[in-house]
N, C-alpha and C positions, 0 to 999 in steps of 0.2 A: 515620715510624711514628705510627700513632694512636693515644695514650695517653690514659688517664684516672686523673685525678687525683682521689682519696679520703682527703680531709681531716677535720676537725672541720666543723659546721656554722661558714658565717663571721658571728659576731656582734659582740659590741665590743669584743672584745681587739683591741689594734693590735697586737702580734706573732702574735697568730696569724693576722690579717686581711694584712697583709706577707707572712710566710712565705709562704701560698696565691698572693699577685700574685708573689713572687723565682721559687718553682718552676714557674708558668708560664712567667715570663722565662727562666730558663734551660733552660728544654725546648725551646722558641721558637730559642736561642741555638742547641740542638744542631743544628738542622735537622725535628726532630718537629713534631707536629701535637697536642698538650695538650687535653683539656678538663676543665674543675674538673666533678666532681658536683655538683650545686648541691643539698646535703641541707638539709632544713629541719623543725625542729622543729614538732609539730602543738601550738600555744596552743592547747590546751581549757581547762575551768575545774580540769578535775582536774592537769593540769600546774602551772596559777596559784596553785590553794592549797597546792600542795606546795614550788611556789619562795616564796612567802609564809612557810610555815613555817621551812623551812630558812634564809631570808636575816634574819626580823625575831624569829624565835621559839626557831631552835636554834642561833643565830650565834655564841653562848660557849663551843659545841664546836667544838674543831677540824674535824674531820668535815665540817662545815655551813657552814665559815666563809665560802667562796666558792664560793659554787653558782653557777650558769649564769645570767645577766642576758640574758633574752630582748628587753627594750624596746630595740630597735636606734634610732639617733637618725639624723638626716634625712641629716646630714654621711655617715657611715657606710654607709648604704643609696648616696649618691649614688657613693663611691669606686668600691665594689663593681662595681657598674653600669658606673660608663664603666671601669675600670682594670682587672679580673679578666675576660678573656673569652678563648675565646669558653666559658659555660657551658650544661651541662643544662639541661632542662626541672627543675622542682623536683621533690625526690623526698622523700617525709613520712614509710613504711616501707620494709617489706624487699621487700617483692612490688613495690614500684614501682621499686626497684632491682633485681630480678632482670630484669624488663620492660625494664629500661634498658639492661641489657649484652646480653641476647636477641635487642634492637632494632637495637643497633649496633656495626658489623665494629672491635671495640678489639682493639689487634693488644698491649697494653698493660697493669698499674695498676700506679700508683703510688702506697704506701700512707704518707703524711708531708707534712709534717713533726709539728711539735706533739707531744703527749700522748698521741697515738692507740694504745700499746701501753699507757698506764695500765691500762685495764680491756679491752681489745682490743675497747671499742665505748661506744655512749654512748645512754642512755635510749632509746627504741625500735626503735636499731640495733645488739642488740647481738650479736659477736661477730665485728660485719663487718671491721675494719682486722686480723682474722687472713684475711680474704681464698678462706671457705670457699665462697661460693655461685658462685667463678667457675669456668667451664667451663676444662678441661685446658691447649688449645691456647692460653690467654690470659696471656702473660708474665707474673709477681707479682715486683713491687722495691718493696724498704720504704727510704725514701730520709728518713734525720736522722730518722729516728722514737722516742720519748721514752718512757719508763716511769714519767716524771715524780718520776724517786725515785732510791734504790738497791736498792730491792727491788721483787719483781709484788704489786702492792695488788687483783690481780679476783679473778675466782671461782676458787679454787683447784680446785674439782670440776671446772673444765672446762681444765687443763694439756693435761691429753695430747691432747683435740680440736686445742685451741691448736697443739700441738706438733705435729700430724701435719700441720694446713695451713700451717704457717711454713716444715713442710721440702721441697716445692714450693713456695717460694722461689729464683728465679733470685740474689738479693742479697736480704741483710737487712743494712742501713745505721743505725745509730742515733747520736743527738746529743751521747748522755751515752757518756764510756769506761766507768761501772757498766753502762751497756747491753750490754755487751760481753758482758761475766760473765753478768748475767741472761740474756740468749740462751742462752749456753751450759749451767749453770746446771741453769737450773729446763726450760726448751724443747729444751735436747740440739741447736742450731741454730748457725752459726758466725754471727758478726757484725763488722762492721766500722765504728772510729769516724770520722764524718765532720760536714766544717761545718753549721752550717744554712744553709737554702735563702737566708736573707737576706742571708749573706756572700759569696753565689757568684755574683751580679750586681756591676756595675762602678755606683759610688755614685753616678753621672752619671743611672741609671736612678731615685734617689729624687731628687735636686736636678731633674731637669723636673716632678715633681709638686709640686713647692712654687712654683716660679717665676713664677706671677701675683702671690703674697702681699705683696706691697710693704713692708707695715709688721715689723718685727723687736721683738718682746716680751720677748725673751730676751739679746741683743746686749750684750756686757758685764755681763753678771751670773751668775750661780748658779743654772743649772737644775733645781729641784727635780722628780721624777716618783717619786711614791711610791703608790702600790699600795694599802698598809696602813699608815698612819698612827700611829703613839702618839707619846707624849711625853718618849722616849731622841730618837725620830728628829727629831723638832721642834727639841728642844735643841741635838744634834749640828748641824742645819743651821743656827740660828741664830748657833751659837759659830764655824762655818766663814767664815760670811758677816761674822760681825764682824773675824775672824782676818787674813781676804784684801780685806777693806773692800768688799765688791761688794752688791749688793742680791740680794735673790732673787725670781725667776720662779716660780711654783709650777703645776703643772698632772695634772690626776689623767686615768683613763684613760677611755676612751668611755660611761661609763655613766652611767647615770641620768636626761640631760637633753638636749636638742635647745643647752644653750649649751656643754656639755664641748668642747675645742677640738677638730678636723678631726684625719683623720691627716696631711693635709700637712702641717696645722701645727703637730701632732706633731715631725713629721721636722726640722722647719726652726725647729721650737725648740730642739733637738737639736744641728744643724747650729750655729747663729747663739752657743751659747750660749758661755762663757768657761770653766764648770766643769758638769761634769753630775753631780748627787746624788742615785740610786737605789734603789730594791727590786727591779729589775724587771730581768727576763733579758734582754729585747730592748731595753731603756733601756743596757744594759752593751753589747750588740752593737753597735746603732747609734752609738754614743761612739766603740767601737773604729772603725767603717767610718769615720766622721769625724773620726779621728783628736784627741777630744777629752782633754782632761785628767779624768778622772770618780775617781770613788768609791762604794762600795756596800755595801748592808746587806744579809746575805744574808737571803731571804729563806725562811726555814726552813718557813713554812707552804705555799707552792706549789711547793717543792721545792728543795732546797741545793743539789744537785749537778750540777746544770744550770750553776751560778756557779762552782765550783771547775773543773769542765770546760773550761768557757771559759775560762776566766783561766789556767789551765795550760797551754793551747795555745800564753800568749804571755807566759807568766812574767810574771805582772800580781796575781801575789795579794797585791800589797803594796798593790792599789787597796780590798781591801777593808775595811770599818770595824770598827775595835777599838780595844783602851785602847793599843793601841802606833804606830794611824796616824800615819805625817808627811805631814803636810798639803801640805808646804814641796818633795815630790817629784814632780819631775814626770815623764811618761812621756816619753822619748826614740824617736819613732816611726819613724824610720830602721830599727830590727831588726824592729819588730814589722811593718810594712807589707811587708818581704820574708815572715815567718812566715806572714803571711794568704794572700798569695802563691803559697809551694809547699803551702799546706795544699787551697785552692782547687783547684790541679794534681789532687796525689791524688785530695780527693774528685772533679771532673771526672773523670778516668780511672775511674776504681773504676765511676761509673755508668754509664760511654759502653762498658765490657767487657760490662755486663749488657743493654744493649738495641744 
């Protein structure tokens, strides 16, 4: 089947850049034919000064805190390229996305992973991850897709549009168990919780993407990967690191500069590391796939329940950080690695009923 895949544009999040390369792979896996949209924000000046404002001018509001970091770095651009294919031509708006499914026999969409039901669209696409402008005959499955919360943060005026395109829906799959309730809820829609895309690949598919990197920067020590920085989390890592005697690795996420690390080297900092200390949803997933010993700060400003989610799935909320963590516990991964297991099953079943 020839599916297409409608994502967030891919910029420098490394889990949302993953998730778009796992869902290919495992569409790839089922026997389908996958193609990512290749959506792309149009940089004019009036996009610039408005991420200018929001990132240096209204950053003290929560609201503002993390807006979209359009300077993609060289590393980044290069994954994409050789790792995500085969994709679209680029597509800027809606008309050139109508053009695009018009153009070509998608027997298909698939709407996920990520955030894509936060606002059910994003700066001059919106409304599209409700999946309104596709024609009848074109299967709609929304696969690990996220509200980013526990409640709908969009345009409330526009629920019932939302709601009348979700319920032509073959499957509606989301990441979070609150996604469950919010489908049903506010959209009157049934939903089902299932893994993300990045769990439902075998780990062998992220260790050949690291496998040239020779040198290990992380190999016995304390992998720091922290999102949002302040100075509980600073303290916290250094009293850890003095606690277990290790040094710390520290590395933040794709933005800003052509020297922030690679995603492979992302990955296989991950992999290589002794303990992993995080903010970050996919820093907690990737731990689990690699069966690392981690800990985590939830992090409340890009959304908590993403991390209660997951860590429920495998009885792991003891890894998160509080005035009550022991430090001194380690994860015993014999249960957990069967949990991942039959979780993987179901969600594979659930999506192989829908197409």
């Amino acid at each position: 089947m020839k599916i297409a895949v409608l994502t967030f544009p891919l910029l420098n999040n490394y889990g949302g850049i993953l998730q778009a390369f796992a869902m290919m792979k495992m569409l790839k896996n089922l026997g389908h034919e996958p193609m990512l949209v290749n959506l792309k924000l149009r940089i004019d000046i009036k996009f610039k000064i408005k991420y200018f404002i929001k990132r240096y001018l209204l950053c003290c509001f929560k609201k503002y805190r993390n807006p979209v970091d359009f300077a993609q770095n060289k590393n980044i651009k290069k994954f994409i390229k050789n790792n995500i294919n085969p994709k679209t031509k680029k597509i800027y708006n809606i008309d050139e996305l109508y053009a695009l499914f018009n153009e070509n026999n998608f027997n298909a969409c698939i709407v996920g992973s990520d955030q894509v039901f936060a606002l059910m669209g994003i700066y001059n696409f919106t409304g599209i991850y409700s999946l309104y402008f596709l024609h009848d005959n074109i299967i709609r499955i929304a696969y690990a897709a996220s509200f980013g919360g526990d409640t709908y943060r969009g345009d409330k005026t526009k629920i019932d549009f939302y709601s009348k395109n979700l319920k032509k829906f073959e499957l509606i799959s989301v990441r979070e168990k609150s996604g469950v309730e919010i489908c049903n809820k506010i959209f009157g829609v049934e939903a089902t919780h299932v893994l993300d895309p990045t769990m439902m690949i075998n780990k062998n598919n992220y260790i050949k993407l690291f496998r040239y990197i020779k040198e290990s920067k992380s190999e016995g020590k304390i992998l720091a990967y922290i999102l949002d920085k302040n100075g509980v989390k600073d303290n916290t890592i250094k009293n850890i690191s003095k606690n277990k005697n290790l040094c710390i690795y520290e590395i933040n996420d794709g933005k800003s500069t052509d020297n922030t690390v690679s995603i492979e080297g992302w990955i296989k900092a991950i992999y290589d590391a002794e303990i992993v200390i995080t903010d970050s949803f996919h820093g907690c997933v990737f731990s689990i796939i690699f069966n690392k010993q981690f800990y985590c700060f939830i992090n409340e400003e890009r959304g908590a329940d993403r991390f209660y989610s997951l860590l429920d799935i495998f009885n792991l909320r003891n890894r998160i950080i509080d005035n009550s963590t022991n430090f001194n516990n380690n994860i015993n991964y014999n249960n957990i690695n069967k949990l991942l297991l039959d979780f993987i099953e179901k969600s594979r079943s659930i999506l192989k009923k829908s197409i």
